[in-house]
C-alpha positions in Angstrom: 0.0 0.0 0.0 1.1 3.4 -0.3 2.0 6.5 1.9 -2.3 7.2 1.6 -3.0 3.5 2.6 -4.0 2.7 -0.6 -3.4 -0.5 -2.3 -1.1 -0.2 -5.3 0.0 -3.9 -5.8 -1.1 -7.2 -5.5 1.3 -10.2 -5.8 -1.1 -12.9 -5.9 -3.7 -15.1 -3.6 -2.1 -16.9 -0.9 -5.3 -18.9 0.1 -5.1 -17.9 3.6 -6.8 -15.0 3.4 -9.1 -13.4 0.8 -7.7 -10.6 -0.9 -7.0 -10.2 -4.2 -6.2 -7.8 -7.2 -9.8 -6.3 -7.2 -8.7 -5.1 -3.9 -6.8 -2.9 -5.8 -7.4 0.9 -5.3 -8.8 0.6 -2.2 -8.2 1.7 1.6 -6.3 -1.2 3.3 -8.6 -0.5 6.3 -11.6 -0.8 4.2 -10.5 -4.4 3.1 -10.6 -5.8 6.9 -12.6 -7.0 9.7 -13.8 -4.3 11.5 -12.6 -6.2 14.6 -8.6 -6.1 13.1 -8.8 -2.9 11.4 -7.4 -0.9 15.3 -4.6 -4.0 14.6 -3.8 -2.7 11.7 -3.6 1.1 12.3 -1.8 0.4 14.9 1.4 -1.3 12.6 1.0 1.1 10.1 1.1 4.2 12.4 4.4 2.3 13.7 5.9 1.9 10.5 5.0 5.5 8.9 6.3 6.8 12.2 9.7 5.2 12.5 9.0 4.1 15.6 9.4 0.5 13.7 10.8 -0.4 10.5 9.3 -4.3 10.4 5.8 -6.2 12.5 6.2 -9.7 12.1 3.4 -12.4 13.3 3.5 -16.2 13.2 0.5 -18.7 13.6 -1.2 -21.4 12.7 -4.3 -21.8 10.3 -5.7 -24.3 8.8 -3.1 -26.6 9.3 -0.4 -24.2 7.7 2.0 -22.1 9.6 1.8 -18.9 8.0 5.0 -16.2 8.9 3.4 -12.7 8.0 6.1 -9.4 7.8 4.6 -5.8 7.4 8.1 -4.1 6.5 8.1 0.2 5.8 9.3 1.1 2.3 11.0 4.2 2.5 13.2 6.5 0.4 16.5 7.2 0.2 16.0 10.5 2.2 13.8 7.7 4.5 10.3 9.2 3.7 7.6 6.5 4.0 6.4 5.7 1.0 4.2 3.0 2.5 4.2 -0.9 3.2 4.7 -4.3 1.8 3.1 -7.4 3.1 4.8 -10.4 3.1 2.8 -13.7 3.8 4.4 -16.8 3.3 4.1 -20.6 4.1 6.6 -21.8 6.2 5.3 -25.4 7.2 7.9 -26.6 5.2 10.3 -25.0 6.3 9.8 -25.7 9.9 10.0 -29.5 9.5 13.4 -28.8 8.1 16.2 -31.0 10.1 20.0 -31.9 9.5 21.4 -30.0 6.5 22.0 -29.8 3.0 24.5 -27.9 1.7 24.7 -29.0 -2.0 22.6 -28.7 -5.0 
């Protein structure tokens, strides 16, 4: 989203949670739960601040562990310029034991 909590980009569904590219345009806050939406102002008044450069959560759903970052984009000068989301699916990777080390 951008400095005006607008969405400007959409990477893709990540069938966790029900966004997609028709989201596009809109308020970020519009797009959630009325319960979450103080959540959410909350990490992006923390990010556009500077009181916090990253929010990163970690939970279960579904049967999934999901790994979500909120991370400030900023400019060279370190204006906000807004936020990226980052949701991944780390199930995976926590099951991950020994090592490999070669292709």
């Amino acid at each position: 989203m951008d400095k005006d909590d607008v969405i400007r980009y959409f990477g893709g569904s990540c069938g966790f949670y029900p966004h997609s590219k028709n989201d596009l345009g809109m308020n970020l806050f519009s797009i959630h739960m009325p319960k979450s939406v103080s959540k959410v102002k909350a990490i992006v008044d923390d990010l556009r601040s500077g009181r916090k450069d990253k929010h990163a959560f970690w939970f279960e759903v579904r049967g999934r562990f999901v790994y979500i970052q909120y991370l400030a984009v900023r400019n060279k000068a370190g204006e906000y310029l807004g936020v990226l989301e980052v949701l991944q699916d780390i199930t995976d990777l926590r099951a991950l034991q020994g090592k490999k080390k070669e292709l």
